[in-house]
VOBA-1610 file (N, C-alpha, C; in pm, whole numbers, padded with zeros to 5 digits, always signed):
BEGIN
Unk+02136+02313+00268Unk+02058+02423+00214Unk+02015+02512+00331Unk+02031+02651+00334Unk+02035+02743+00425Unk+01889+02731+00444Unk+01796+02764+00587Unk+01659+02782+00587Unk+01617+02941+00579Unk+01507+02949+00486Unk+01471+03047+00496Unk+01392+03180+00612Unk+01452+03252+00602Unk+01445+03325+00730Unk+01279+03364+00751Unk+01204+03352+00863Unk+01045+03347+00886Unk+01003+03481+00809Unk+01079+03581+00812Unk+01015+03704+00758Unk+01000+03693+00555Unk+01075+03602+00546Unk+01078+03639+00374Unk+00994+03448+00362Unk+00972+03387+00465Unk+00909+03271+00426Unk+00801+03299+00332Unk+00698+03385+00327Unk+00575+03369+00261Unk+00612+03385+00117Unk+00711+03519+00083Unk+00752+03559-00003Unk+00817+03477-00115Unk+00859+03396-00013Unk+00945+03265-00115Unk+00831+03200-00153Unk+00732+03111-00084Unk+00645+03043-00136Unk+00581+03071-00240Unk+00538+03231-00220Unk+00458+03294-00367Unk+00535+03271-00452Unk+00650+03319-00449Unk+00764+03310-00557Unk+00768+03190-00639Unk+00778+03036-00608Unk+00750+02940-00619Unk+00609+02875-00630Unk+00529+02903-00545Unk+00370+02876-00641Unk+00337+02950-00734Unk+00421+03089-00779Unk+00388+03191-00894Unk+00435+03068-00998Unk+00621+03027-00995Unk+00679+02937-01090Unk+00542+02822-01117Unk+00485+02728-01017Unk+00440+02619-01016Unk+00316+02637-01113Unk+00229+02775-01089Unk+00068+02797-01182Unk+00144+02808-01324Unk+00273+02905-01340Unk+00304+02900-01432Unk+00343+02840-01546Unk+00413+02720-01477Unk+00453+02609-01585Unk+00348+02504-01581Unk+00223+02516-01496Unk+00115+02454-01541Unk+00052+02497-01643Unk+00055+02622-01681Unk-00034+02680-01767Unk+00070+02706-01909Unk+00229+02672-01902Unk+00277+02656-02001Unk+00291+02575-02123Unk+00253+02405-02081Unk+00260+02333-02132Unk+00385+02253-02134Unk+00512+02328-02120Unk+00602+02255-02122Unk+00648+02178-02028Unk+00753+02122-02054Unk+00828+01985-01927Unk+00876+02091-01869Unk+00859+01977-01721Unk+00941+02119-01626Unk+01130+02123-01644Unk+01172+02063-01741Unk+01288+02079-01728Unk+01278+02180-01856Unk+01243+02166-01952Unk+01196+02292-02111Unk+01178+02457-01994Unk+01134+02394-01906Unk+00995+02581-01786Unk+01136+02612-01731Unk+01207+02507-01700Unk+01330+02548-01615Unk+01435+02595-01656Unk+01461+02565-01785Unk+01597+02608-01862Unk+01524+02721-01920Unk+01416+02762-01952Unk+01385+02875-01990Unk+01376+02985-01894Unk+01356+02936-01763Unk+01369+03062-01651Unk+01517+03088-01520Unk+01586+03015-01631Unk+01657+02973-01517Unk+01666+02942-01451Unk+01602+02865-01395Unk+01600+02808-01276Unk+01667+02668-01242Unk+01702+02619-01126Unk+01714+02486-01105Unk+01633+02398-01089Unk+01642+02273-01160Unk+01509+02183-01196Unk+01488+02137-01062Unk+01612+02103-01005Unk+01587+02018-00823Unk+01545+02096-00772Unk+01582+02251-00744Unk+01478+02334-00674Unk+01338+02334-00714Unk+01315+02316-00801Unk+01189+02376-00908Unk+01077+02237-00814Unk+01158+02138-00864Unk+01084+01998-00804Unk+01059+01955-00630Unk+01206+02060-00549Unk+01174+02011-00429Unk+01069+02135-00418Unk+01048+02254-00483Unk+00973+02343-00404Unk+00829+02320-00450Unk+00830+02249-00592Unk+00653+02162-00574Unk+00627+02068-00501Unk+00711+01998-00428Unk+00658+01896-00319Unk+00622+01970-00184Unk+00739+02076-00150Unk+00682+02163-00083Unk+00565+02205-00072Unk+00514+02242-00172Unk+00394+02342-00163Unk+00286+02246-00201Unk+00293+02121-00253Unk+00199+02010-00263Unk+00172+01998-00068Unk+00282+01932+00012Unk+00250+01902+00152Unk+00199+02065+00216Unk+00236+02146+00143Unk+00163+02272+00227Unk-00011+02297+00157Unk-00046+02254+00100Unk-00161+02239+00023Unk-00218+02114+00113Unk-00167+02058+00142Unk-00251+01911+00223Unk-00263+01934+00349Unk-00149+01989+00407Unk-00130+01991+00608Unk-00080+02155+00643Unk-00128+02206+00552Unk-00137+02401+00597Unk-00006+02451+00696Unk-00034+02481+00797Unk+00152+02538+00844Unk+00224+02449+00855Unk+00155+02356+00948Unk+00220+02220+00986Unk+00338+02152+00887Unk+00302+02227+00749Unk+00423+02139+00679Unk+00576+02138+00713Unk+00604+02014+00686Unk+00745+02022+00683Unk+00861+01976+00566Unk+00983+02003+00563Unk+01020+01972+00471Unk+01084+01808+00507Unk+01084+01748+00374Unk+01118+01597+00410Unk+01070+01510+00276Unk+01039+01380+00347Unk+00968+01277+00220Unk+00866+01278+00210Unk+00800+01210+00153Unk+00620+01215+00173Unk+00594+01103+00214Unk+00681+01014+00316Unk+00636+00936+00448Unk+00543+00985+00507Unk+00580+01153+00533Unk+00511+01208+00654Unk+00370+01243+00641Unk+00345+01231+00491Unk+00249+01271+00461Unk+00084+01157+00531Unk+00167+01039+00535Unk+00067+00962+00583Unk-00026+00958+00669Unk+00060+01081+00802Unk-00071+01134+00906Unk-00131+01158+00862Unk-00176+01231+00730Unk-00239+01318+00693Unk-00360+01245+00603Unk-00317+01133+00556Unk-00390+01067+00442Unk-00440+00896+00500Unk-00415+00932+00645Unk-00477+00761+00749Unk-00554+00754+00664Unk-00673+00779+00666Unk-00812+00782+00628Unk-00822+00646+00482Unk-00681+00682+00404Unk-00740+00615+00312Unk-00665+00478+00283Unk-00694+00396+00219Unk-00648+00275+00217Unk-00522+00230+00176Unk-00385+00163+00266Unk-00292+00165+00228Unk-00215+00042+00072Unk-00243+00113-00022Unk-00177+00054-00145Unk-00073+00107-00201Unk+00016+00010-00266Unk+00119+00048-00311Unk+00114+00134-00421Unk+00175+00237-00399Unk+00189+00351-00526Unk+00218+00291-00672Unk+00318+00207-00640Unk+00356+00173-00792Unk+00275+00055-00808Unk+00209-00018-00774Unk+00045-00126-00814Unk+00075-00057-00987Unk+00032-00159-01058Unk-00058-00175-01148Unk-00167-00118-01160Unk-00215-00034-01241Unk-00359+00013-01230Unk-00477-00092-01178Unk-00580-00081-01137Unk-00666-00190-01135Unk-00714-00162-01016Unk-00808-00273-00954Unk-00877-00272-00876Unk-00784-00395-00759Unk-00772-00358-00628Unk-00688-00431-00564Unk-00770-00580-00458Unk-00757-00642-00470Unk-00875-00735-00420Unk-00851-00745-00297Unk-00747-00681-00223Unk-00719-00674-00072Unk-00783-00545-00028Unk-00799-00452-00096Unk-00901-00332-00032Unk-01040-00354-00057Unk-01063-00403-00205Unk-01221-00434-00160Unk-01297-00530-00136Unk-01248-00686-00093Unk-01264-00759-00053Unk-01319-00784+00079Unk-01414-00821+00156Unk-01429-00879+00270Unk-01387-00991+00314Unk-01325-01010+00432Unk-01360-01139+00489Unk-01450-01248+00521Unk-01440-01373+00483Unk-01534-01400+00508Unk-01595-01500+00649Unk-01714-01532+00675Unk-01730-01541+00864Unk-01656-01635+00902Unk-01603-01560+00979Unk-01508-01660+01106Unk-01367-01670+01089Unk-01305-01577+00975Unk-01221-01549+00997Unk-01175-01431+01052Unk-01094-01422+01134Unk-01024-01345+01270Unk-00992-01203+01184Unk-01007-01089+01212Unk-00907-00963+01120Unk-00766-00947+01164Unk-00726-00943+01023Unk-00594-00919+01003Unk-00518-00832+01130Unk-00406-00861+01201Unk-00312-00810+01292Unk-00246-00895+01302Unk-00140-00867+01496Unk+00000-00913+01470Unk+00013-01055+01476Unk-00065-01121+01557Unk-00118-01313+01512Unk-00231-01307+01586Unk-00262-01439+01444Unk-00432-01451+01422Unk-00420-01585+01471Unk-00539-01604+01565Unk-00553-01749+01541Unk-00670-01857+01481Unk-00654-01945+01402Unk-00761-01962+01306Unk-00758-02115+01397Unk-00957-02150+01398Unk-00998-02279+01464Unk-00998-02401+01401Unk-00969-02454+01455Unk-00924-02642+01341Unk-01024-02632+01240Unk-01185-02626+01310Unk-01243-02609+01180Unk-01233-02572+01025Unk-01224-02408+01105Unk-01189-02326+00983Unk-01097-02364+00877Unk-00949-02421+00968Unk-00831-02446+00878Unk-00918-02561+00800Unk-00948-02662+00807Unk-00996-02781+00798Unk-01100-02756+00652Unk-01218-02629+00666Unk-01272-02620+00579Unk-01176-02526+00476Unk-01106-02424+00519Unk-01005-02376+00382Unk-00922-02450+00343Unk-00869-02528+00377Unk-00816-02700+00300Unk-00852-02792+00236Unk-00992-02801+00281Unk-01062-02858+00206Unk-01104-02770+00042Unk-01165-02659+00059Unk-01185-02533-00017Unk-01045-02584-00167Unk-00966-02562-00093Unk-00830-02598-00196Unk-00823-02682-00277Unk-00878-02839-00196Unk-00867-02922-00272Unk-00995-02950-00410Unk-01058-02894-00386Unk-01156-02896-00494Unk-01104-02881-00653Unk-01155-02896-00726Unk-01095-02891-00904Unk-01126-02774-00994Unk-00976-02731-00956Unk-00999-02590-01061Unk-01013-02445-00980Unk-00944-02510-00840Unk-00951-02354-00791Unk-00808-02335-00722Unk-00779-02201-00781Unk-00599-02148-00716Unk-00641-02157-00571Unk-00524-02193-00547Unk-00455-02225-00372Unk-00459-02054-00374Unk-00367-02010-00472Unk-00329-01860-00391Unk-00494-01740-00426Unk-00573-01790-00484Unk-00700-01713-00454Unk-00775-01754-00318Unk-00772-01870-00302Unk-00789-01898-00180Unk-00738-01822-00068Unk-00646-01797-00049Unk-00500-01734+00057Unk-00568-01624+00050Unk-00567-01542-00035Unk-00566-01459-00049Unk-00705-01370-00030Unk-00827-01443-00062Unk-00949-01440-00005Unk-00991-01444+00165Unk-00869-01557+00234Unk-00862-01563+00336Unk-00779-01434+00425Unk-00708-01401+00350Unk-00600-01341+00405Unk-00430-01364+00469Unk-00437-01518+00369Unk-00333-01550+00468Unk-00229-01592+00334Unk-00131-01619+00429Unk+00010-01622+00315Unk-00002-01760+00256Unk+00050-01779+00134Unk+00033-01909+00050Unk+00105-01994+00132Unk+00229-01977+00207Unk+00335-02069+00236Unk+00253-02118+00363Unk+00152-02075+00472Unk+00046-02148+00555Unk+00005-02245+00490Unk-00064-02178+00418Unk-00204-02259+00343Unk-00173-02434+00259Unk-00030-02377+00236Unk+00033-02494+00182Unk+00089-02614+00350Unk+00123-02506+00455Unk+00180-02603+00556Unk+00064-02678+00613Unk-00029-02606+00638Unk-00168-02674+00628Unk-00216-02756+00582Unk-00241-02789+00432Unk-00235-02828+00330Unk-00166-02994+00328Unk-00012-02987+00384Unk+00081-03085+00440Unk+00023-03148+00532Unk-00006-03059+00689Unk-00054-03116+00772Unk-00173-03249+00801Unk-00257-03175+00720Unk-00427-03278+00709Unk-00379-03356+00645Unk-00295-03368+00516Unk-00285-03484+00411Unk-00222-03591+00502Unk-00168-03546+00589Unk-00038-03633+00626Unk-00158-03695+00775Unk-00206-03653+00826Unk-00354-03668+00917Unk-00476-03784+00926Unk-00467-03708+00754Unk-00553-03830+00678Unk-00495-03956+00644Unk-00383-03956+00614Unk-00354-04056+00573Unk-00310-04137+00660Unk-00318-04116+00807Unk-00207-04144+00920Unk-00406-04235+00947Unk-00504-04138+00942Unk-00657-04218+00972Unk-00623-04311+00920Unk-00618-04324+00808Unk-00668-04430+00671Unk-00555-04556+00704Unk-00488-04521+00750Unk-00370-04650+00779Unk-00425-04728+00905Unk-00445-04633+01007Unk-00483-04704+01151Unk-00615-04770+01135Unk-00768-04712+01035Unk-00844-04748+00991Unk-00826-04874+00916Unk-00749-04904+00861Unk-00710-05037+00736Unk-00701-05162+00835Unk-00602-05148+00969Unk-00532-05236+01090Unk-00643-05309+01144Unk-00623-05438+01129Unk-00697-05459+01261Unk-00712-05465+01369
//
């Protein structure tokens, strides 16, 4: 697609935010707005993303995906677009004390592991709410999980001996 030359840039944009107020205020699908004005629907659609990222990051925009848009939107908390509606229990959740914040490796103190293992074994509570409260992946929590049992039971044998 040829770029538009800097002198007729603005001109185009109006041109296209004129289309964009318009078929907001039409009611119809933008493919109904598009076959009625002729227009091309892929243009119609790349030039509202356009003018969406020029509405967010002013000259600076560029054309592309809305990867880029993420400089722009740090600030807010990274969830998956396509989520389920709802409330996400990894954004509003805290940690709780003494566990390390999330990065590239954590290291958690025998204790700690010791009391979220324990935490697990209690009656009637998910392993993966657990994990997940903690922050950590089920497939740990379970190797963990392995570890102490196998710990304990290694006590309880040498304990039995005389």
């Amino acid at each position: 697609m040829p770029r538009v030359p800097a002198e007729l840039h603005e001109q185009v944009l109006a041109y296209w935010r004129g289309h964009s107020e318009a078929w907001k205020l039409s009611g119809l699908s933008q493919k109904d707005y598009c076959d009625q004005h002729k227009i091309s629907l892929k243009n119609f659609g790349n030039w509202r993303a356009q003018l969406k990222r020029v509405s967010l990051m002013g000259s600076k925009a560029r054309w592309g995906h809305y990867p880029r848009l993420r400089r722009v939107l740090a600030d807010s908390p990274r969830v998956n677009p396509r989520a389920k509606p709802g409330v996400n229990p990894r954004v509003t959740m805290t940690m709780p004390a003494g566990v390390p914040p999330p990065g590239k490796r954590r290291g958690f103190s025998e204790e700690l592991k010791q009391r979220i293992v324990t935490e697990t074994c209690r009656a009637g509570v998910s392993a993966s709410e657990i994990a997940r409260r903690y922050g950590l992946d089920l497939r740990l929590l379970r190797r963990w999980r392995k570890a102490y049992a196998a710990e304990s039971l290694s006590d309880q044998v040498v304990g039995d001996q005389p």
